[in-house]
DRENMI-880894 format. One record per atom (N, C-alpha, C, CB): x, y, z. Coordinates in steps of 0.02 Angstrom, whole numbers, padded with zeros to 5 digits, always signed. Glycine has a CB too. Layout:
XYZ...
% end
This chain:
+02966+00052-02535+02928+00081-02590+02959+00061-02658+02926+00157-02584+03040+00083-02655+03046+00065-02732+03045-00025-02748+03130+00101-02760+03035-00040-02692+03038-00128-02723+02973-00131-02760+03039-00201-02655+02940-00097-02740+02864-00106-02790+02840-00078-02847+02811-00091-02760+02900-00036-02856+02894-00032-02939+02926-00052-02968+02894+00014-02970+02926-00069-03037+02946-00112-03091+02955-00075-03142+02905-00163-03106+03002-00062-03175+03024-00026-03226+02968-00045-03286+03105-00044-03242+02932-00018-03321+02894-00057-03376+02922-00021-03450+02800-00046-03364+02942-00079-03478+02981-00058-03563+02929-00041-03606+03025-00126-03608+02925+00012-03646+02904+00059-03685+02882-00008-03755+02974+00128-03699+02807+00001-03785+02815-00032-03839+02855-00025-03885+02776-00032-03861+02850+00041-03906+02916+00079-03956+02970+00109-03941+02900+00128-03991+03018+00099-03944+03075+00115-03945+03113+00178-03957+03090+00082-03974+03147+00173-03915+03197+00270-03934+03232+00250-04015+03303+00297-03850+03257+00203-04020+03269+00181-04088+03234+00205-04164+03256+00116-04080+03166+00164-04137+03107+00176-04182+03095+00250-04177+03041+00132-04161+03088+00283-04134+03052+00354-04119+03105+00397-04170+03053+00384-04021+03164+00387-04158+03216+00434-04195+03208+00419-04259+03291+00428-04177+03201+00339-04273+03203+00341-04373+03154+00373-04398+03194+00268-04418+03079+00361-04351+03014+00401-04368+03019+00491-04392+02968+00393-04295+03048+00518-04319+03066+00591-04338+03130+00583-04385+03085+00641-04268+03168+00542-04396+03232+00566-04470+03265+00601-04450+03214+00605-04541+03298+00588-04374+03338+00651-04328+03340+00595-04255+03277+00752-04314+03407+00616-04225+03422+00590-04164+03388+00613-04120+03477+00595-04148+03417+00609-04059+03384+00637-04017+03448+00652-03938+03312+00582-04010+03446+00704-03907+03500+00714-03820+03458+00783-03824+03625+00723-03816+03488+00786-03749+03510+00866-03696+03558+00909-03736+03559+00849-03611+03524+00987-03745+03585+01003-03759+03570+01077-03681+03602+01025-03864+03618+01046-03644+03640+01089-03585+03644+01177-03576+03706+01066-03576+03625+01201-03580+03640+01280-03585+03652+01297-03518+03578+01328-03617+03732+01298-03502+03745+01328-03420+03786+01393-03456+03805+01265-03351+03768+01441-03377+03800+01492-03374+03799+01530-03330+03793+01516-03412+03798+01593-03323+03787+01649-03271+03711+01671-03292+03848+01716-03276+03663+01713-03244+03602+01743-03278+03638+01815-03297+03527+01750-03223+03610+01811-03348+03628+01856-03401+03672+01856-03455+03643+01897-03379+03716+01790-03454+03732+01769-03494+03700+01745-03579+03748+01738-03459+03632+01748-03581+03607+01739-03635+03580+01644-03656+03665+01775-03681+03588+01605-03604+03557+01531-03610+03499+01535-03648+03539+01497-03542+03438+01584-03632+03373+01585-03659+03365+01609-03714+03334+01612-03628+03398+01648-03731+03401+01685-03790+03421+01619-03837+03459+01754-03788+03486+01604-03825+03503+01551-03879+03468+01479-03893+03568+01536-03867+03441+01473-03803+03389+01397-03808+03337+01399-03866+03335+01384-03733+03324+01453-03854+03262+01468-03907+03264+01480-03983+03231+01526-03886+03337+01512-03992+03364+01540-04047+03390+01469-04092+03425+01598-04022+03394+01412-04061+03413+01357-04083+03351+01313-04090+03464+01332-04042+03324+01299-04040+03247+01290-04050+03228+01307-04130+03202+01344-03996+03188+01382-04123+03164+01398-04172+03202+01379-04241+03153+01457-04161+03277+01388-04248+03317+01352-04320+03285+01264-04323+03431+01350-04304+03300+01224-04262+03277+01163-04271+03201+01141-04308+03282+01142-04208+03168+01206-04268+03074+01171-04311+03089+01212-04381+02965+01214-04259+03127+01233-04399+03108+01269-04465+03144+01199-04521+03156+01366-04474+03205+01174-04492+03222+01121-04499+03179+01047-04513+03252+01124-04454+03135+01042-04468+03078+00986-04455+03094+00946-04425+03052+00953-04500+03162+00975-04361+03175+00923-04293+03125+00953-04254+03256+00923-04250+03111+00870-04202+03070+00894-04136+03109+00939-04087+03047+00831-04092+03098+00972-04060+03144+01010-04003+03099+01054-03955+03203+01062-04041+03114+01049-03888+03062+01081-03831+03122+01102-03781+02995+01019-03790+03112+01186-03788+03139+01208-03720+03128+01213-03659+03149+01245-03719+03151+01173-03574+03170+01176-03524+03190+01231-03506+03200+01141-03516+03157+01285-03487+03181+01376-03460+03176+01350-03393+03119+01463-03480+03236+01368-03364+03239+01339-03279+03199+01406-03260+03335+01325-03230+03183+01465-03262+03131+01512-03227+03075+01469-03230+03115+01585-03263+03059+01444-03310+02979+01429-03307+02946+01365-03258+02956+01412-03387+03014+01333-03275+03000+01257-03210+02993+01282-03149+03069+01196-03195+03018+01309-03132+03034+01354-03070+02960+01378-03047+03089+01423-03089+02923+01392-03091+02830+01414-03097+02817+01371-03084+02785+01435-03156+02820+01297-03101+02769+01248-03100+02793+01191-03074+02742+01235-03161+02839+01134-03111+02864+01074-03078+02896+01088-03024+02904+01036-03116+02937+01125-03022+03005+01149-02954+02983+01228-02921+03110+01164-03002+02934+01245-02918+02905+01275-02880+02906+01299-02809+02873+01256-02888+02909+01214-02777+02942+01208-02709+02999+01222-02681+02942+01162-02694+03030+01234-02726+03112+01229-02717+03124+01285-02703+03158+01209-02775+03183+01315-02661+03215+01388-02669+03293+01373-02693+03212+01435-02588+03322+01417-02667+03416+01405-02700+03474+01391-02653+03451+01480-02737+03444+01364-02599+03499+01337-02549+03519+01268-02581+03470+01328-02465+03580+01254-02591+03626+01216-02630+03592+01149-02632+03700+01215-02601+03551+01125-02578+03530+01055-02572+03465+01079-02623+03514+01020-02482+03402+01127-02637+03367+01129-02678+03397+01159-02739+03318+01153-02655+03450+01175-02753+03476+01190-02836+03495+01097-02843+03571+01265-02848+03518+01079-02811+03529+01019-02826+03473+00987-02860+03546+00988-02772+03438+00977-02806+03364+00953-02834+03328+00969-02899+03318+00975-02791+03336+01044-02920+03316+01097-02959+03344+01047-03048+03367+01188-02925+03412+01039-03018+03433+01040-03095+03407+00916-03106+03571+01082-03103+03415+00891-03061+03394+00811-03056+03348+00810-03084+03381+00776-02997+03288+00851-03068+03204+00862-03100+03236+00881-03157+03139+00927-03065+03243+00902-03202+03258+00939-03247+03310+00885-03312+03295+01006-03206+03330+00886-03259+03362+00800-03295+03306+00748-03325+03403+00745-03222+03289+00751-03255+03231+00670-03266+03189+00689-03323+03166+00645-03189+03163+00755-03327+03125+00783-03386+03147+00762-03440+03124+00848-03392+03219+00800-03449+03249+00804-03500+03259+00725-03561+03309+00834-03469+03273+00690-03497+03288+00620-03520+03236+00585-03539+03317+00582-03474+03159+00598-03531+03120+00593-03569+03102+00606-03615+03099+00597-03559+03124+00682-03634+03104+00696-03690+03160+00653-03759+03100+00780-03685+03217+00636-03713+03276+00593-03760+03239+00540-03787+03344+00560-03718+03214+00497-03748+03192+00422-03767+03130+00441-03781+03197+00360-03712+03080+00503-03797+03029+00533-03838+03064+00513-03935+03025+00637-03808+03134+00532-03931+03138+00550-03984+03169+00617-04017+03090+00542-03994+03153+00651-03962+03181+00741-03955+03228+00757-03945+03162+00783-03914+03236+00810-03951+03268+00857-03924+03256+00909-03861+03275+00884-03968+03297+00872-03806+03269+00929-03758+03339+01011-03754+03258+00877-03660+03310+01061-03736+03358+01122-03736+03344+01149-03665+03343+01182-03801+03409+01168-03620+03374+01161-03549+03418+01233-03555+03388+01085-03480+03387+01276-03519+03429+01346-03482+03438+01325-03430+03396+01419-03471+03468+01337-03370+03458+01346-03321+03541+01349-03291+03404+01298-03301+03528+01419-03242+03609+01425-03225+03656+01359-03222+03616+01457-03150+03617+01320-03167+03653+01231-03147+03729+01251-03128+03656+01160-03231+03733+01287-03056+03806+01304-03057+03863+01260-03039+03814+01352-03018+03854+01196-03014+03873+01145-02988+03894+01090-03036+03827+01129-02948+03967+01080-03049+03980+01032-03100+03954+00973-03083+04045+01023-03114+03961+00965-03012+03916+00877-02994+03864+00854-03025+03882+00868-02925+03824+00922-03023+03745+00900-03020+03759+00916-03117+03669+00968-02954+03781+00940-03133+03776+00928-03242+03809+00888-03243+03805+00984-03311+03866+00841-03196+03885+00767-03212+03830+00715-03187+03958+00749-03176+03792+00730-03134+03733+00679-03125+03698+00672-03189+03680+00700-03070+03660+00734-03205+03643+00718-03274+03660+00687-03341+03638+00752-03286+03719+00685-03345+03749+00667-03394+03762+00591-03380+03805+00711-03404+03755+00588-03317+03763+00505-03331+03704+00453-03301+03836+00479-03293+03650+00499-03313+03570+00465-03307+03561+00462-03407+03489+00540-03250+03613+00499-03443+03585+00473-03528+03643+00431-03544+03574+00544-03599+03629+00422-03618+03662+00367-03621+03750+00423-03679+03594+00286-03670+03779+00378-03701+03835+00403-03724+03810+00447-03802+03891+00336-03730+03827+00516-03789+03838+00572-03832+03755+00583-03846+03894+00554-03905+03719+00578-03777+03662+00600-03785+03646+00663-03733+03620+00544-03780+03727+00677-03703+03727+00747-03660+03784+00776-03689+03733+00743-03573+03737+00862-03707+03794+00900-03740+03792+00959-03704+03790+00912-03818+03834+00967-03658+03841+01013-03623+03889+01083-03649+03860+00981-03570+03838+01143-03649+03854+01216-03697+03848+01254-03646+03802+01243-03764+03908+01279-03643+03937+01342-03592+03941+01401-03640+04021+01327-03553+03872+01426-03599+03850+01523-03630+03920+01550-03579+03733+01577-03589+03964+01587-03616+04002+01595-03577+04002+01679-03588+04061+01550-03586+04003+01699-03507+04012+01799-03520+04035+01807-03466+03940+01859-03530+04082+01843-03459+04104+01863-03386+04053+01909-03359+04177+01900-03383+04066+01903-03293+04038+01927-03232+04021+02020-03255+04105+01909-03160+04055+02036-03253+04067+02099-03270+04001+02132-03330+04147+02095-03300+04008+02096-03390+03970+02093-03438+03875+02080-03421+04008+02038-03478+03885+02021-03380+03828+02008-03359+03788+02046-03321+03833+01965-03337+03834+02084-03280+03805+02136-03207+03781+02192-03269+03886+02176-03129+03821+02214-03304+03797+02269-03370+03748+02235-03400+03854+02289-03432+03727+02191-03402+03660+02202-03458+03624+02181-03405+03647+02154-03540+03603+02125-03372+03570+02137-03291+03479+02145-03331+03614+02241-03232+03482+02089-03370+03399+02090-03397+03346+02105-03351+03375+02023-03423+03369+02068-03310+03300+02060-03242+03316+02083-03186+03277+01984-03216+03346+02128-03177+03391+02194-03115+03384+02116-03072+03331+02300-03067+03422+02068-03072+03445+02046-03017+03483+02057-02997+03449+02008-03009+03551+02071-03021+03608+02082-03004+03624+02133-02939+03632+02101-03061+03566+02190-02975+03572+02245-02932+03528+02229-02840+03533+02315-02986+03481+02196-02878+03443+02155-02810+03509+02113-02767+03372+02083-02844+03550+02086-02812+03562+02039-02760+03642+02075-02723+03568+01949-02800+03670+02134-02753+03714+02164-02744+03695+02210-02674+03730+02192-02807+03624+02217-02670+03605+02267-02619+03560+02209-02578+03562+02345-02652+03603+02156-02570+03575+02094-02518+03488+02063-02515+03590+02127-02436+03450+02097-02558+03399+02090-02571+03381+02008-02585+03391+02136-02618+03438+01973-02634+03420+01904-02638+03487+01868-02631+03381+01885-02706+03458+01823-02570+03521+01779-02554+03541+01717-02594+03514+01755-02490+03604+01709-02578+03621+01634-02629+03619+01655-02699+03557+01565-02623+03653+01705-02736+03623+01714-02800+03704+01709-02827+03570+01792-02814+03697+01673-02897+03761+01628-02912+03795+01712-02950+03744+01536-02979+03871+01704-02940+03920+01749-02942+03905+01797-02925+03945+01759-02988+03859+01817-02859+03867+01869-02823+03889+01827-02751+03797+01919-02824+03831+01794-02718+03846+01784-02657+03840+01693-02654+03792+01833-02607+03840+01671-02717+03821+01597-02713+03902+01580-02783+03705+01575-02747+03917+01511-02786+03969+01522-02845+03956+01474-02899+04045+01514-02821+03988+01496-02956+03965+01460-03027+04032+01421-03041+03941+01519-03099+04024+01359-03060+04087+01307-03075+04078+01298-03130+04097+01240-03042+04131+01307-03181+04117+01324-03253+04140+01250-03278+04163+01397-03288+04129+01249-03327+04118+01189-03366+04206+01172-03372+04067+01205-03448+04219+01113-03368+04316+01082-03367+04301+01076-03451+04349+00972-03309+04261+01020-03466+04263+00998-03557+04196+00992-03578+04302+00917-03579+04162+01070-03586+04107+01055-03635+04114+01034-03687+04075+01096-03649+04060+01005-03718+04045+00981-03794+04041+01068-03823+03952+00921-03805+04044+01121-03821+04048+01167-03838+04036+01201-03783+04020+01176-03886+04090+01284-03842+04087+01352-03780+04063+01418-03829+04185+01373-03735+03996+01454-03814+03976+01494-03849+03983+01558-03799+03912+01474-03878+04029+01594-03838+04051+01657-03817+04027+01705-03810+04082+01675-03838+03949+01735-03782+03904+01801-03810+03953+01844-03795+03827+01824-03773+04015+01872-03761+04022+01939-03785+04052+01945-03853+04060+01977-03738+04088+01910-03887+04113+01887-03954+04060+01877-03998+04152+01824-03951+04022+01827-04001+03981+01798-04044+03907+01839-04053+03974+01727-04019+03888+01825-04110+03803+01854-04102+03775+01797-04108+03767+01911-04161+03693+01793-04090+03673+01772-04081+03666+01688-04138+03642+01820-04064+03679+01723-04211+03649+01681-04275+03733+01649-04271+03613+01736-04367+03779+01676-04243+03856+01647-04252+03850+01587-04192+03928+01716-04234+03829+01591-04132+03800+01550-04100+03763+01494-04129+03768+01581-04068+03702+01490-04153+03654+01456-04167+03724+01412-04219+03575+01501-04201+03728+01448-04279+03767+01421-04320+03803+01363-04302+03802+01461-04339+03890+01384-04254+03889+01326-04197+03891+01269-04170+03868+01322-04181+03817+01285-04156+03780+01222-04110+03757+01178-04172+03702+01248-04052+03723+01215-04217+03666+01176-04264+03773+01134-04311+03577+01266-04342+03800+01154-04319+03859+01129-04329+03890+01071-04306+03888+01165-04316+03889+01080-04201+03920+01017-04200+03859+00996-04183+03983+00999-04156+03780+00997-04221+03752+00914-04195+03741+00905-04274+03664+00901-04131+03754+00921-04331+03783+00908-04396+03818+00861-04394+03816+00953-04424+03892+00874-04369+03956+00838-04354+03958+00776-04292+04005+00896-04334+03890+00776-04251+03890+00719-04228+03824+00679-04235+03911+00726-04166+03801+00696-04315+03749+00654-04344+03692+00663-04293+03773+00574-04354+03685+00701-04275+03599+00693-04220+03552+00740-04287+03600+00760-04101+03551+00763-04333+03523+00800-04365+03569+00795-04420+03507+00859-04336+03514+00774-04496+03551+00766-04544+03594+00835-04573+03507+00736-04589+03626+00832-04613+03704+00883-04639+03665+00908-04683+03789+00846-04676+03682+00982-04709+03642+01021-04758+03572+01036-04745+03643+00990-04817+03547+01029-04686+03466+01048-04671+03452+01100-04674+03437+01036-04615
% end
């Protein structure tokens, strides 16, 4: 099968696409625990970027989970899968020109190093929502915790499944420390400092 496809090159260019929008373009990774706050901030960065007049589209691993990855459940060989799709997305929306912003737990350092090396250099920025366990079971947005504490859902990461935390993110956003706009701040900071979005926007 794959001998019969042929890669076909884009008339326009990721080059061209980025001078057009006046802004770079990567992944910026949002791993963590659920309840850690990934969505909150995907979005919370999002929304600063369009007020800005960068392109940017959030990846909510629940919402994929509705539609593209649907099929999938959370036994380690489909989280695998879970976060590759999500990639392949993502990396489209790179050579779009964009900005993609992905939630999704992704507890497996393998599978956020696969990703990272399907883009090209300093076009994966991997941001560890970081909250301990403890913290997370207390705010418990979507009573999973308590579901999965009373065996209700199996495989569920830092209860009965495990989360491998990031060795050297490109950043570490602290929600029990930080608020939300100290966050955003941040991020919109180091992609300032690594020119993907012009300085003073």
């Amino acid at each position: 099968m794959k001998q019969s496809i042929v890669w076909h090159e884009a008339a326009v260019t990721r080059g061209e696409r980025r001078r057009k929008n006046g802004h770079g373009s990567a992944v910026l990774w949002f791993t963590g625990l659920s309840g850690s706050g990934k969505s909150t901030l995907a979005n919370a960065v999002d929304r600063y970027l369009s007020r800005l007049g960068v392109n940017s589209y959030v990846l909510d691993g629940d919402n994929i989970r509705h539609g593209l990855n649907r099929d999938l459940g959370f036994a380690e060989a489909d989280r695998k899968e879970n976060i590759r799709r999500i990639g392949e997305v993502a990396k489209l929306f790179v050579d779009s020109g964009q900005f993609a912003l992905t939630a999704s737990i992704s507890p497996y350092r393998k599978d956020r190093e696969t990703v990272r090396r399907m883009l090209g250099e300093g076009e994966f920025l991997e941001i560890y929502v970081k909250c301990s366990l403890d913290e997370c079971q207390r705010r418990d947005p979507k009573g999973l915790y308590q579901k999965a504490v009373r065996g209700e859902i199996p495989q569920f990461t830092g209860i009965s499944a495990p989360y491998e935390e990031p060795v050297s993110p490109e950043l570490v956003l602290d929600t029990e420390r930080w608020s939300v706009d100290a966050s955003v701040d941040r991020m919109v900071g180091l992609l300032m400092e690594r020119n993907l979005i012009p300085r003073g926007g």
